[in-house]
N, C-alpha and C positions, 0 to 999 in steps of 0.2 A: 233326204230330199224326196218329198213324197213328188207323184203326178200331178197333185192339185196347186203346184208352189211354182210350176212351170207355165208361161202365158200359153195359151192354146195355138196359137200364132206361128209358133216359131219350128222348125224345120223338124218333121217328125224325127229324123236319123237322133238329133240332139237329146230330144225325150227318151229315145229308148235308150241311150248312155246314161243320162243321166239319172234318171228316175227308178224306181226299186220294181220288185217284184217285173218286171219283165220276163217274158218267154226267148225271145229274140235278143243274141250276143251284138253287140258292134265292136267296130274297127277305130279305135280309138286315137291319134297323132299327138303325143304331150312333146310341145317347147317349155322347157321350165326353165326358171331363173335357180343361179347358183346360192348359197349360203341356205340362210335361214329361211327365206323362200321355199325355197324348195323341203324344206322336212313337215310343213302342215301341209301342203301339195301331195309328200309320198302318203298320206294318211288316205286322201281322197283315191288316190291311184289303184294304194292296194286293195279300197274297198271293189274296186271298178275291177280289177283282177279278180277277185274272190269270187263274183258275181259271172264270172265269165266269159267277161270280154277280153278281147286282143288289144292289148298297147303295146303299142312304140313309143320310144322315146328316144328322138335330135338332139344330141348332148354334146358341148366340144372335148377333142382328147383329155383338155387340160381343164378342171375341175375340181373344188376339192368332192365333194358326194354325191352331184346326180346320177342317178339311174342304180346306184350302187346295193347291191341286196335285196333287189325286187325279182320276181321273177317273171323279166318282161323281155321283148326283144330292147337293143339298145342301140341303136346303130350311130358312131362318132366321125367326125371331120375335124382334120386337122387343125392347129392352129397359128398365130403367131408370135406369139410370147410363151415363155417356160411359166409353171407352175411357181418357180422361186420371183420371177417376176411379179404378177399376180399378187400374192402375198404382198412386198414389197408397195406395189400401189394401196392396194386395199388398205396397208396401216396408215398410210399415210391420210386417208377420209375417214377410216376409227379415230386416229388421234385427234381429226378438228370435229369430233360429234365434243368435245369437252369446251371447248368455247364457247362465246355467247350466240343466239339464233343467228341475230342478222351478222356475223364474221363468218358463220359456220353456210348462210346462204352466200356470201360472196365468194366463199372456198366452192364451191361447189359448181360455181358457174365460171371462176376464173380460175382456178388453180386443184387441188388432188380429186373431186368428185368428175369434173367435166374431163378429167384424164382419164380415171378409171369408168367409165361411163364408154369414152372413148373404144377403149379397150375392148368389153364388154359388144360394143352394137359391132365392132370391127368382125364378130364373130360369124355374123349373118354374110359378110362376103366371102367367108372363107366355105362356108355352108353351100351356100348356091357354085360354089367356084368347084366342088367335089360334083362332075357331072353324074358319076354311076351314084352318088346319094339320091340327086335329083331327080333321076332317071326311076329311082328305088320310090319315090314318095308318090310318085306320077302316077307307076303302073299299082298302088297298093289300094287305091279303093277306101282310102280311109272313110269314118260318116262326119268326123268333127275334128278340129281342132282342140287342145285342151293348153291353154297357155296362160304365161304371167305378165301381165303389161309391160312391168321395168324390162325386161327383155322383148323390145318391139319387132326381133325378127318372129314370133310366132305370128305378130297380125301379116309381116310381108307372108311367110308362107301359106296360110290360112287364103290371104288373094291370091298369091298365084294358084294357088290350090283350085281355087274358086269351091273351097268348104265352109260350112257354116263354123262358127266360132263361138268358144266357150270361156270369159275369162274369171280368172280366179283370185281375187284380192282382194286385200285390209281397205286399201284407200290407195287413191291414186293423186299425188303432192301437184298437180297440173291441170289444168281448165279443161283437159281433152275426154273426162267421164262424163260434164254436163255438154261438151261439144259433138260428142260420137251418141251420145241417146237422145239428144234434142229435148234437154230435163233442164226446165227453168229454174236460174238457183238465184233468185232476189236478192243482190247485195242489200239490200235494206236490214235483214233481218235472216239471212246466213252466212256467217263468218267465213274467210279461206282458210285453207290448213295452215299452220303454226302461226296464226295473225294473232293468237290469244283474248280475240273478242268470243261476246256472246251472242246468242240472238237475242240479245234485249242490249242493246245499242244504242251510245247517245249519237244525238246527231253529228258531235267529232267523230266519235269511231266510225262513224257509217263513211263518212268521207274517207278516211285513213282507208277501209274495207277496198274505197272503191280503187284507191292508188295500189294498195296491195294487189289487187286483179291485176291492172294494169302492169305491173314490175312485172307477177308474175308470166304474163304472156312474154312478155320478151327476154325473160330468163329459162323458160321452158322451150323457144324458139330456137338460142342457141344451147341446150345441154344435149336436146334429140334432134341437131342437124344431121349429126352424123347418121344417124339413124335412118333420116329423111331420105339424104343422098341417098342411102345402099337401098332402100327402098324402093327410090325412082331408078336407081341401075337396073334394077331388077326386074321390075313391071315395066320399065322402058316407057314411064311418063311420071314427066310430075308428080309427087305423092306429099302432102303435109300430112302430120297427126290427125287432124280431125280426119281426113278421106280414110285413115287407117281404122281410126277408132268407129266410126261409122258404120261400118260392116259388121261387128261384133254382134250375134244372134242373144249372147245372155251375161248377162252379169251377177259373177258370184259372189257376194259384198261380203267380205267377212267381218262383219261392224254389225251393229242395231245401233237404236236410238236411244240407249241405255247410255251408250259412249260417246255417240253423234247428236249434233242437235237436229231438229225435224227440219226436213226439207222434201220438195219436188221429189217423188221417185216417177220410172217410168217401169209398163209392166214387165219390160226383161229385168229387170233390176230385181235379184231375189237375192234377199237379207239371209246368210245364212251365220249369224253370230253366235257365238260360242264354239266353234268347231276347234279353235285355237287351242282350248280346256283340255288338259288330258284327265284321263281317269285314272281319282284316286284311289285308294281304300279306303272303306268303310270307318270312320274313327271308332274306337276301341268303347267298348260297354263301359259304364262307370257303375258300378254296387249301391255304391255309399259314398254322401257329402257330409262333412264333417267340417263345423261351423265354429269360429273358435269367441272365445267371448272376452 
């Protein structure tokens, strides 16, 4: 991520994290999300390690890999469920990814996703609820947040912090990326996620796009209430999604438009697609093709 790929705009402390060849280390605060989240995040981390900066990372006890084999501080807070728990939920939203879309959205908002989701934002009370952690984040001087959406206690910390924020993701399944950057996305001729339209729309699908919004807003209302609530306990005022997402200094999109169809970006919005790729080896020299007839 060159200096040129960053909006001039946005909070110097953010650029010297993020950007290369810098002279000057920062103090880096990563919130990550657990699973598979989290192993293209340890990629970014360790480059920001190499280079010379200071990370933290707010991890709860119970986890199966964050923070695990980096050489970072790591500091944890308790939780309330066992790890054998955890598990337990989570197959229960593996197993209905094998149903069809719209069973696999109604699970999600009524039954094992909106539980394990539950679970998951419940973490961020147990977080703030450890005062000598909070007491630790305060006095630490960090320059940035570095965090993953699905896990919305990075945005609460990041506000209470009052720190600029960095966030780092494929795509976000919920209306609060075009609502948090004020990025006009034209039902007319940009599809939502899993709707299986194109942008080249007949006038049915445009309509269908627009009810698909519409569901979405109120399926997304309740899957991150919980989230909301622990939010506004925390800030001690009202907080929705979009006032969280709003705040958010940069946006690290791990997608192009190779995968995505074109749409509104705004300038924090940097494309960084491919990072996902790992490297392989070279394939093997071939001598001689031999053609048979």
């Amino acid at each position: 991520m060159a200096p040129r790929d960053l909006p001039a705009f946005l909070p110097l402390s953010v650029c010297l994290l993020l950007a290369s060849g810098c002279a000057q280390a920062g103090r880096l605060l990563v919130v990550p999300m657990d699973g598979s989240h989290w192993f293209t995040m340890q990629s970014v981390v360790e480059k920001l390690i190499h280079r010379g900066h200071e990370v933290v990372t707010v991890v709860p006890e119970v986890s199966w890999q964050l923070g695990k084999s980096l050489n970072l501080t790591m500091k944890t807070y308790s939780t309330s469920y066992t790890l054998e728990e955890f598990n337990r939920k989570f197959k229960f939203i593996s197993d209905a990814q094998w149903i069809t879309p719209e069973q696999r959205i109604v699970s999600l908002i009524t039954g094992s996703g909106k539980v394990l989701f539950k679970l998951i934002y419940s973490n961020c009370r147990s977080l703030f609820n450890n005062k000598k952690l909070v007491e630790y984040l305060k006095q630490s001087s960090f320059d940035a947040v570095f965090l993953d959406p699905f896990d919305v206690c990075g945005l609460t910390v990041a506000k209470y912090l009052s720190l600029p924020s960095v966030i780092f993701s494929r795509y976000f399944f919920c209306h609060h990326l075009e609502a948090g950057t004020q990025c006009p996305s034209p039902l007319s001729y940009v599809p939502r996620l899993f709707s299986k339209f194109t942008d080249t729309m007949t006038f049915m699908e445009r309509m269908s796009n627009i009810v698909f919004y519409m569901e979405e807003h109120a399926f997304c209302y309740y899957l991150f209430k919980t989230a909301t609530d622990i939010a506004s306990e925390v800030l001690q005022t009202p907080m929705t999604m979009e006032d969280l997402f709003s705040q958010v200094s940069i946006w690290l999109l791990r997608t192009d438009f190779v995968l995505d169809f074109p749409r509104p970006v705004m300038p924090n919005m940097v494309f960084i697609g491919g990072i996902n790729c790992q490297q392989r080896k070279p394939l093997l020299k071939v001598c001689c093709l031999f053609f048979s007839t």
